[in-house]
C-alpha positions, 0 to 999 in steps of 0.5 A: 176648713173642714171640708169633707167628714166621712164616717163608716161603722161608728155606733149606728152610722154604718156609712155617712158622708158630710160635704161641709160648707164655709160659714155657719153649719148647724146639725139638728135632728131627735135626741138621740139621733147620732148628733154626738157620734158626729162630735165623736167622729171628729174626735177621732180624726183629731187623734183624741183617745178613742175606745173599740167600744165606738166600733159598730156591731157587727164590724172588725173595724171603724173608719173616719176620713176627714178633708182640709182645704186653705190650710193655716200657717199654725196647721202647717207649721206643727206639720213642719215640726212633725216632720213632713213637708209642709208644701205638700199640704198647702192645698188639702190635707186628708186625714185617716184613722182607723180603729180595729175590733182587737184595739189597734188604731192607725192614723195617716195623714195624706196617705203617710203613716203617724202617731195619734200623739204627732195627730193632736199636735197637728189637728189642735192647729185645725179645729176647735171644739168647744162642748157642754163640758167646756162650760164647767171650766169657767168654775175652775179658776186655774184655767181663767190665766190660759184665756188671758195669754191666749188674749196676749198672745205671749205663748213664746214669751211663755216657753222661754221664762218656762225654759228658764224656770226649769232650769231654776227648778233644777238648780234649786234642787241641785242647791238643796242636795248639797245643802242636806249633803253637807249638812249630813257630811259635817256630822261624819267629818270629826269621826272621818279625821280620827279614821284617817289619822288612825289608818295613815299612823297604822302605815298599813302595806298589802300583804303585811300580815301574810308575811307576819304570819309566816314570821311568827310560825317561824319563831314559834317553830325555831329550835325544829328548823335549827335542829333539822338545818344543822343536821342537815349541814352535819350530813353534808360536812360531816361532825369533826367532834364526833369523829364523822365524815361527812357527805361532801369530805367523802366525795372530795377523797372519792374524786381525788382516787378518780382523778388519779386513774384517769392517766390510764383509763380516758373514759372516765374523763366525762364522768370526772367533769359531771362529779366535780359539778355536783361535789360544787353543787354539794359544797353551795348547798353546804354553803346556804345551810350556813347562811340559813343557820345563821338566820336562826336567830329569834328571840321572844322580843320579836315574837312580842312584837309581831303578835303585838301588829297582828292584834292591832291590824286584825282590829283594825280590820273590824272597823275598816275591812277584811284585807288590807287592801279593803282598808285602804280602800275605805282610807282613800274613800273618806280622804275622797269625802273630806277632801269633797266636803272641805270644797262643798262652801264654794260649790254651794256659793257657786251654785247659789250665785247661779240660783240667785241669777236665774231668780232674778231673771225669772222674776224679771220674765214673770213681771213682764209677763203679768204686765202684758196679761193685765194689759190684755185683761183690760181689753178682754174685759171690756170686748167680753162684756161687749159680746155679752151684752148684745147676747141679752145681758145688758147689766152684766159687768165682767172683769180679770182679777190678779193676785200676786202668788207664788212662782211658777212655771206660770209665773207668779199670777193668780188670776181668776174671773169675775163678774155681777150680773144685776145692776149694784151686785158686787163682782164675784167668781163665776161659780158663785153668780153664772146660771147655765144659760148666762155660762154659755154666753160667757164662754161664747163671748170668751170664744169670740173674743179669742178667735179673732186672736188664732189662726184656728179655721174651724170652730165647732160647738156642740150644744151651746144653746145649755140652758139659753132660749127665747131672744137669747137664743136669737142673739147667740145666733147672730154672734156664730153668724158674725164669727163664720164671717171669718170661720168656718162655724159647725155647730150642734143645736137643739134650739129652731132660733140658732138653726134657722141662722145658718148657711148650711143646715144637716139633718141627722136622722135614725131608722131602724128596721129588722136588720139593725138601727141606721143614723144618716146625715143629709143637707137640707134644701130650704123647703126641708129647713122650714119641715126641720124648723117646725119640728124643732118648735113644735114636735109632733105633726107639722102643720102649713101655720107651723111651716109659715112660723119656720119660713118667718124665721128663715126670713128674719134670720137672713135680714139680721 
């Protein structure tokens, strides 16, 4: 339970310190007091969003220290899973945050860093805030099915068929990509079939139209090259029509005369070796003019041909890319996409065979759940017309309707609240029938027939008395008396009746002086309570028959 809340430099309290007791704690005090900055405080500590804007004037900072002692198993188990030693917990837990002027907030937990995400996980476990707004949630009926699991407590049969739904979730999605991929691919697959035949019939080879290039400049340049070869081959051999030596005849008669000194001049023996090389050389060269002078040999047949490929592979290179390796690049790709699209039905079949298992399994989850949630709604319905009928609503009649809808992450129920309050009156939504006063002893009864269902030690209600007074007022009282029995019950009120059932009462009060405005929180002895009492009843100057009232009230309070 909450033990300990201090408070320092939020709004108007510069420094406050609330030693809570077990039981039922009520805080009363003028409107306007600081009762809201207590709920904020607390807020805080639970790592609720919290602006720079609560941070008292004047001050760099705000700090709210919050102490826990007989800790739950619900409470220990998410400090287990927020990754800190649960057995150093069991006792105390001590929670700190702070909120600087420039934004920055800090939270620990016994001293240890976290994060306010890791915080709300922890502190939902410790307390539970019920506030005015919390009544407008009646009005929403897509709230109405979380009271009733609360009520069946099915939250693992609910994370498991959730797993499970996601997984459906993904696999329709993945079903519905195929689908719209296939579809979209059979309408390409009779133009992919006419690019592949044409490309694999053009037996393309990298680097063929290079080589065709050069081909065709050779052609075209044919009786250049013949001209210069043969001349070529005519310097070296030399022109027997014409009666000229040529360059190699020169050089075999000009080492046949060396050849014939060497007898009688040895120097000359290097330099014979040397010239017998290069008249070898010269007669290769001689012997590879040949060979290419036989090459020469085009005709206008070829030349047709290769301009023929060219034009076929420059248009196919409109279509399918610049190079050849882009085009068969882009062959390989669509034989990929046919081949993928030829095997698409048995992937579909296959994953449609595991769409329709985890549907079956969903459903068989979903209906098992909603059997467990009308089960509970029975016994829901009849402990909340119990409570609200000792809370002055004799005539009411409450009742879970369930409609079968769609499925969801919730299953397939749609479940909605209904209720009549007058003898004969049909059953209808609660927006339509609840007046204020009657939606705060609905969700009180919701509240009280929950709690004894979690493990929640804390229960706080900021103004829960909207729109209820005289013998109503009295019967909310005694059921937040009858729930601190077993909880720790803090509660905001405006109304003497369910103050004057408290175990612990706290008085917030305002001062102001020239300095600034100052709120403090005091606990009351039972000569206090009468003063506060009166106050609330009456206002104004407290009278000794006004006192006597209070003290009454005190008195029958403690006897009911």
């Amino acid at each position: 339970m909450l033990k300990s809340l201090s408070i320092e430099n939020i709004a108007v309290i510069e420094k406050a310190t609330i030693d809570f007791e077990g039981g039922f704690n009520v805080l009363t005090g003028e409107t306007g007091a600081g009762k809201s900055i207590i709920i904020d405080s607390i807020n805080m500590i639970l790592g609720e969003r919290s602006s720079r804007d609560l941070i008292r004037r004047g001050a760099d900072k705000a700090k709210v220290v919050a102490l826990f002692d007989k800790i739950g198993q619900g409470a220990l188990d998410a400090i287990s899973q927020a990754g800190f030693d649960p057995s150093g917990f069991i006792d105390e837990c001590l929670i700190q945050r702070t909120i600087s002027i420039d934004g920055k907030s800090v939270c620990k937990i016994n001293g240890m860093p976290i994060t306010a995400a890791m915080l709300r996980k922890i502190a939902v476990n410790l307390i539970n805030i019920h506030g005015q707004h919390d009544n407008q949630v009646l009005f929403d009926s897509s709230t109405h099915c979380g009271f009733i699991d609360a009520m069946a407590g099915i939250s693992d049969e609910l994370n498991t068929y959730r797993d499970e739904f996601t997984k459906l979730k993904k696999v329709r999605r993945k079903l519905i990509a195929l689908k719209e991929e296939a579809e979209a691919k059979e309408e390409s697959e009779e133009l992919w079939r006419f690019q592949i035949e044409e490309l694999t019939q053009a037996d393309l080879k990298i680097g063929e139209r290079e080589q065709l290039t050069k081909r065709k400049n050779a052609i075209l340049n044919s009786e250049k090259i013949a001209s210069a070869l043969d001349n070529a081959y005519n310097c070296i051999n030399g022109n027997e029509a014409a009666g000229v030596q040529g360059t190699f005849s020169l050089m075999a008669d000009a080492l046949n005369r060396l050849e014939g000194i060497q007898p009688y001049f040895g120097e000359i023996q290097d330099f014979l070796v040397q010239f017998r090389e290069n008249l070898y050389s010269l007669g290769e060269l001689k012997n590879d003019l040949t060979d290419f002078l036989a090459q020469v040999d085009y005709n206008p047949e070829e030349l047709e041909e290769i301009e023929e490929r060219l034009d076929f592979i420059y248009r196919l290179s409109l279509k399918y890319g610049d190079t050849e390796e882009e085009m068969l690049e882009y062959l390989s790709k669509i034989e990929s996409e046919l081949q993928k699209l030829e095997s698409s039905d048995e992937l579909i079949n296959q994953v449609t065979d595991e769409y329709n298992n985890l549907l079956e399994k969903c459903v068989a989850m979903a209906e098992d759940i909603s059997a467990k949630r009308k089960k509970a709604a029975d016994d829901f319905s009849k402990n909340v017309e119990n409570e609200l009928v000792f809370m002055n609503m004799p005539s009411v009649h409450f009742s879970v309707s369930f409609e079968k809808g769609n499925l969801s992450s919730n299953g397939f129920d749609i479940v909605e609240f209904l209720i009549s309050t007058n003898v004969g009156d049909k059953l209808k939504p609660i927006s339509k029938i609840a007046s204020g006063g009657e939606l705060s002893r609905i969700m009180l009864a919701v509240k009280n027939v929950l709690s004894k269902n979690d493990s929640i030690d804390t229960l706080i209600f900021d103004e829960i008395d909207t729109g209820v007074s005289g013998n109503a007022a009295i019967k909310i009282a005694m059921k937040l008396k009858e729930v601190s029995a077993f909880r720790q019950v803090i509660c905001v009120t405006h109304l003497p009746q369910i103050a004057s059932f408290a175990s612990s009462h706290y008085l917030i009060e305002k001062t102001s002086d020239d300095e600034g405005t100052y709120t403090t929180v005091k606990q009351l002895n039972p000569e206090d309570r009468e003063k506060e009492l009166a106050r609330m009843v009456y206002g104004g100057e407290i009278t000794s028959a006004q006192l006597k009232t209070a003290a009454e009230m005190l008195e029958f309070a403690k006897t009911h």
